[in-house]
C-alpha positions in Angstrom: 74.2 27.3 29.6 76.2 29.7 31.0 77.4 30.1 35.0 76.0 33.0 37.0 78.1 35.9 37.2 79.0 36.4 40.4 79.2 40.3 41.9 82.8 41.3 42.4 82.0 42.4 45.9 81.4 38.5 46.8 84.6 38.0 45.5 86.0 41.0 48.2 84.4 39.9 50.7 85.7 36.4 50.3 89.3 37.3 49.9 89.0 39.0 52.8 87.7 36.5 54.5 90.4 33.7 54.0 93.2 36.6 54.6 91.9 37.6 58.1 91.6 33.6 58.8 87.8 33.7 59.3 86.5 31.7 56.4 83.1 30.2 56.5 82.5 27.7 59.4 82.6 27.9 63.5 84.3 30.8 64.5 86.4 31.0 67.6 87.9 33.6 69.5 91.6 34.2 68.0 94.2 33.0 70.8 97.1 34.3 68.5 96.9 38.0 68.5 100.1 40.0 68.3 101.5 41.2 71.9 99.1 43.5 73.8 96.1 43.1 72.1 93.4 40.8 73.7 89.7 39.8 72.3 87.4 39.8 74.8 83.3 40.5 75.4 80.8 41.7 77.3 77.5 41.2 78.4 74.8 44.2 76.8 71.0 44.2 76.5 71.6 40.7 76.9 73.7 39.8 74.7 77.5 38.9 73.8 79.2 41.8 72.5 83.0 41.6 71.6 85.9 43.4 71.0 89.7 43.5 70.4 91.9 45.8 72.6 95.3 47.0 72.3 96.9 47.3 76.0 100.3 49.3 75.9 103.1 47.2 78.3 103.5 48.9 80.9 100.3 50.8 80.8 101.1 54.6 81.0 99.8 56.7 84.0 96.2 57.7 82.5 96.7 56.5 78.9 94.5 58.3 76.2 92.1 55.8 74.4 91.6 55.8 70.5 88.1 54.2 70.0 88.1 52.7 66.4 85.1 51.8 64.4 85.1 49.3 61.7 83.3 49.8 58.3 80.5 47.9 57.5 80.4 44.5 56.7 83.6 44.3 58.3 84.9 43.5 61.8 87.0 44.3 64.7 89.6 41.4 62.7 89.8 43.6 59.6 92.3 46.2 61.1 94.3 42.7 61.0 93.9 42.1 57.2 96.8 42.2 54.9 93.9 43.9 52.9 93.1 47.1 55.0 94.4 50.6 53.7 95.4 53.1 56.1 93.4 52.6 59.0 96.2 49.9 59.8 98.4 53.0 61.0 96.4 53.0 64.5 98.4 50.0 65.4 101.4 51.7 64.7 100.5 55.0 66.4 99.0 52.9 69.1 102.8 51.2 70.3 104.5 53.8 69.7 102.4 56.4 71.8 101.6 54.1 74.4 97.9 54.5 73.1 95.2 51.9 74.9 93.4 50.9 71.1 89.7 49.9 71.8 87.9 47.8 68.7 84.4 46.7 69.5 82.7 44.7 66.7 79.7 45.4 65.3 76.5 43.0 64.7 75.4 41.5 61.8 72.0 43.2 60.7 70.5 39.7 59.1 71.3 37.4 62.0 72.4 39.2 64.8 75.2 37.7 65.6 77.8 39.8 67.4 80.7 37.6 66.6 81.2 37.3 63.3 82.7 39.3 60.1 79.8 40.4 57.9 78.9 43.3 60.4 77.5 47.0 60.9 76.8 49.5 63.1 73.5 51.5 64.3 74.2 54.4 62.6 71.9 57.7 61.9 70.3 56.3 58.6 67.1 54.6 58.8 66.0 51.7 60.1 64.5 50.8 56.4 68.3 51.0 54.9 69.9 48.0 53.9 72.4 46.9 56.3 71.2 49.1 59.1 71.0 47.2 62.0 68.4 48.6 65.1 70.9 47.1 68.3 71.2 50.1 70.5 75.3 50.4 69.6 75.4 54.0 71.3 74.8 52.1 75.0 76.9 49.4 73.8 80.0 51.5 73.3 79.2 54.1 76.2 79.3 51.1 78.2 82.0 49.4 76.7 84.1 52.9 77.3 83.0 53.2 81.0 84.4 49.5 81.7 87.6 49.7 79.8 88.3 53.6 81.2 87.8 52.4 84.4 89.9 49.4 84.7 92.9 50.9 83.0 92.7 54.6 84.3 92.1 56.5 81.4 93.0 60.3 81.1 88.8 61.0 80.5 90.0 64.2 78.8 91.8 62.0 76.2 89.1 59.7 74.6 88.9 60.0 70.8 87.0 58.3 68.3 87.0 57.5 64.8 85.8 55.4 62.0 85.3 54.9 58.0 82.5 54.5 56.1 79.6 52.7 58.4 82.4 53.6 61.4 82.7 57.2 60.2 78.7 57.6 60.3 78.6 56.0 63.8 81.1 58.8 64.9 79.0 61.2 63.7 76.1 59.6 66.1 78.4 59.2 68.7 79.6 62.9 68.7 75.7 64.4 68.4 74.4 61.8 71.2 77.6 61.7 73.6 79.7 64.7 72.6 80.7 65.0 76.2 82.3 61.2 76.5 84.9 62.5 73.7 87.7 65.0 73.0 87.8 64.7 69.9 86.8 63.1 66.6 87.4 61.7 63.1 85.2 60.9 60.1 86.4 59.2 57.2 84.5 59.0 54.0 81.1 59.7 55.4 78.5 62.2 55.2 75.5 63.0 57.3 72.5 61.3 56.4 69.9 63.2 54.1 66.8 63.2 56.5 63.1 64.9 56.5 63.6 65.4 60.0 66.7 66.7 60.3 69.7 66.2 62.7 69.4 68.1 66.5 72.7 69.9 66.8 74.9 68.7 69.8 74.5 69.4 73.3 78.5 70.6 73.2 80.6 71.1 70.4 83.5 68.2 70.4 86.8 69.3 67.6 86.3 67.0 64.9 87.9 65.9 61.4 86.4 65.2 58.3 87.9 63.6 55.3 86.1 62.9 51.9 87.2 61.6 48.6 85.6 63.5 45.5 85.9 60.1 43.6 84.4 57.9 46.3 81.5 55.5 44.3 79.6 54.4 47.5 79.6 57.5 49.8 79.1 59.7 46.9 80.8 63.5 47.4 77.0 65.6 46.1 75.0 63.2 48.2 72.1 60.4 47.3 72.2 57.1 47.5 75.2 55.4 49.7 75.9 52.2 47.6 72.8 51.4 45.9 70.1 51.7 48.8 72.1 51.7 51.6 70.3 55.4 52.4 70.4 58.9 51.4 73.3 61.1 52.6 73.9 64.8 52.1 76.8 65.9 50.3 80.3 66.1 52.0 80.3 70.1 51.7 77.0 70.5 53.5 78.2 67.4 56.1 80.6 69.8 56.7 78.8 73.2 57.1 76.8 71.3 59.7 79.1 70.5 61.4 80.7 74.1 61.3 77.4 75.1 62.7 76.5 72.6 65.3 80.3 73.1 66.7 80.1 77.1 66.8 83.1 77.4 64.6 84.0 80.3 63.0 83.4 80.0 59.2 84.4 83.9 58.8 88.5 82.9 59.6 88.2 79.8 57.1 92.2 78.7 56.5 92.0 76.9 53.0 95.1 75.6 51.0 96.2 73.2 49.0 98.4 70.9 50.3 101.8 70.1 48.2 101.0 67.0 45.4 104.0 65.0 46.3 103.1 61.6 44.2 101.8 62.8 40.8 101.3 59.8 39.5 98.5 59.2 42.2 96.3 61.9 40.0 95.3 62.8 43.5 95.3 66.1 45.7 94.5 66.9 49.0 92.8 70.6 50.6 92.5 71.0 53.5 89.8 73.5 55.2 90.1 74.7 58.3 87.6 76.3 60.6 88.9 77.6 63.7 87.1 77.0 67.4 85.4 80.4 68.6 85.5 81.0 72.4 82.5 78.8 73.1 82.7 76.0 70.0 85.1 73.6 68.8 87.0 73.5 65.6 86.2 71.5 62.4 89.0 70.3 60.1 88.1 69.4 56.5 90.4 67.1 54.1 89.1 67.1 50.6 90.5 64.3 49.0 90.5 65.5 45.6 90.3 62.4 43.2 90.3 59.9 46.2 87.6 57.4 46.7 86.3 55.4 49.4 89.5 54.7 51.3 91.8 56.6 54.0 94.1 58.1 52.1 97.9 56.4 52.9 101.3 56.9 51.5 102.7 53.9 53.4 99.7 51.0 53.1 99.3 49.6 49.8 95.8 48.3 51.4 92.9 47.4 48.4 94.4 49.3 46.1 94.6 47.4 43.0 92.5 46.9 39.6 89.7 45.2 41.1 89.2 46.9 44.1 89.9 50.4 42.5 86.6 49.2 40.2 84.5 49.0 43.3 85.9 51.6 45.8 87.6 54.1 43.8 91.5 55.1 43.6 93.6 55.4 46.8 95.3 58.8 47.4 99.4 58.6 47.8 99.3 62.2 49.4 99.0 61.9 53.3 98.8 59.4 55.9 95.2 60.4 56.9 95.3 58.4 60.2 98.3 60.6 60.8 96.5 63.5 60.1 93.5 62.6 62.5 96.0 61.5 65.4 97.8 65.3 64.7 94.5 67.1 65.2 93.7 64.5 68.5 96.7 65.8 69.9 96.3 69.7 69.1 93.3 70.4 70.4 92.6 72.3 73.6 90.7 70.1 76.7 87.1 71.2 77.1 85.0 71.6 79.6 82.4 69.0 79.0 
């Protein structure tokens, strides 16, 4: 009789797992972080919620704060994992700028524990969708944000946020519920969620990037199913022409080029779309990764690019640093009044 075949992603998620040093059993809070970052919790709704933070020595006069969200079924640990792609530049950017790095974890849909690895975020797709979980995470963060801001002095007109995948779509949420708490924003491979009601635009228009791989197999670029009910999304071009409109951008100056394909081999290029900010809106940068799946595009992290990751989450592009990219646009864009 023959063994059960067992689903490659349990094999991901295991690897992952032992690398990040949080294999199966009672899990601790990690005294052996690298220097400046801390893991720490509060209490919300009741409950433990935790996070990692990076804390630049000495702390700059009003630091600007990078809010990173994890994907799901991941952690605040996996910006740590010798398997993570690009998103490990934030650590990088982070020392180097002097940049206070905030990683909340999310909470485990199933069992609700808020400590763990196996985690997601409340993000605008049904309750109904697997892996959505129905904690309140906008209070959770807004809260999170007003504690850390305050105790360190943050500049308040240099708060970003950003996330892939599950993190991407609770950016989204983040930036149409609490536009004003943010300067700015960026979305990795995530589109809006396809629903009957609809999406209420913004109360303020926040600058915000977009990147999408045409080749991504779980978020897929036409819309439909994310995974294989993890909820319907639109498709990344009409996530971004909502966005266009719900910022007030100005579609009619549209800046669209291709950038230069400087690793071939990749079979991998990258547009980018720009749509400038009109006098009362906020600009909205698109990155079509073109032949890129469902990973931050990165010329310096190899990341979960190899045979069997590349059959679940599709090819890595070699063309940009996208966390680069997304820290770029941060730092271009105008302060509004919010």
């Amino acid at each position: 009789m023959k063994s059960p075949r067992i689903p490659l992603y349990i094999y991901i998620t295991f690897v992952f797992m032992v690398l990040s040093g949080c294999a199966a059993g009672k899990i601790t809070p990690n005294p052996s972080l690298p220097q400046g970052w801390t893991e720490e919790s509060i209490i919300h709704d009741d409950q433990t919620r935790w996070y990692r933070i990076y804390i630049p020595d000495p702390v700059p006069d009003n630091p600007a704060l990078v809010l990173y969200l994890h994907g799901g079924t991941l952690s605040m640990r996996s910006l740590f994992s010798r398997l993570v792609d690009g998103t490990k530049t934030w650590l990088e950017i982070a020392e180097r700028e002097g940049v206070v790095l905030l990683v909340p974890n999310g909470v485990n849909p199933e069992t609700g524990d808020t400590f763990g690895n196996d985690q997601n975020w409340n993000d605008l797709r049904p309750d109904q969708a697997a892996g959505q979980s129905t904690v309140d995470d906008v209070s959770f963060l807004l809260a999170l944000l007003d504690e850390v801001a305050f105790e360190l002095s943050v500049d308040t007109d240099r708060i970003y946020v950003t996330g892939a995948s599950n993190g991407g779509f609770m950016t989204y949420r983040l930036l149409i519920e609490a536009p004003d708490r943010f300067s700015a924003g960026a979305a990795f491979i995530a589109n809006l969620p396809d629903l009957d009601s609809g999406l209420p635009f913004p109360d303020v228009p926040t600058p915000l990037m977009i990147a999408n791989g045409t080749d991504d197999p779980l978020v897929p670029w036409d819309g439909g199913v994310v995974g294989k009910d993890r909820g319907m999304v639109i498709s990344a071009e009409k996530t971004v022409d909502w966005w266009v409109s719900a910022n007030r951008a100005d579609p009619n100056q549209l800046i669209s080029r291709l950038l230069p394909d400087n690793n071939p081999d990749d079979h991998c290029q990258v547009r980018m779309d720009y749509y400038p900010a009109t006098e009362e809106g906020a600009a909205v940068l698109f990155y079509a990764i073109l032949g890129g799946g469902h990973t931050i595009p990165s010329i310096d992290h190899a990341g979960l690019d190899n045979r069997l990751t590349r059959r679940i989450f599709g090819p890595v592009c070699r063309e940009v640093e996208g966390v680069r990219l997304a820290w770029e646009f941060f730092n271009n864009q105008p302060i509004l009044d919010h």
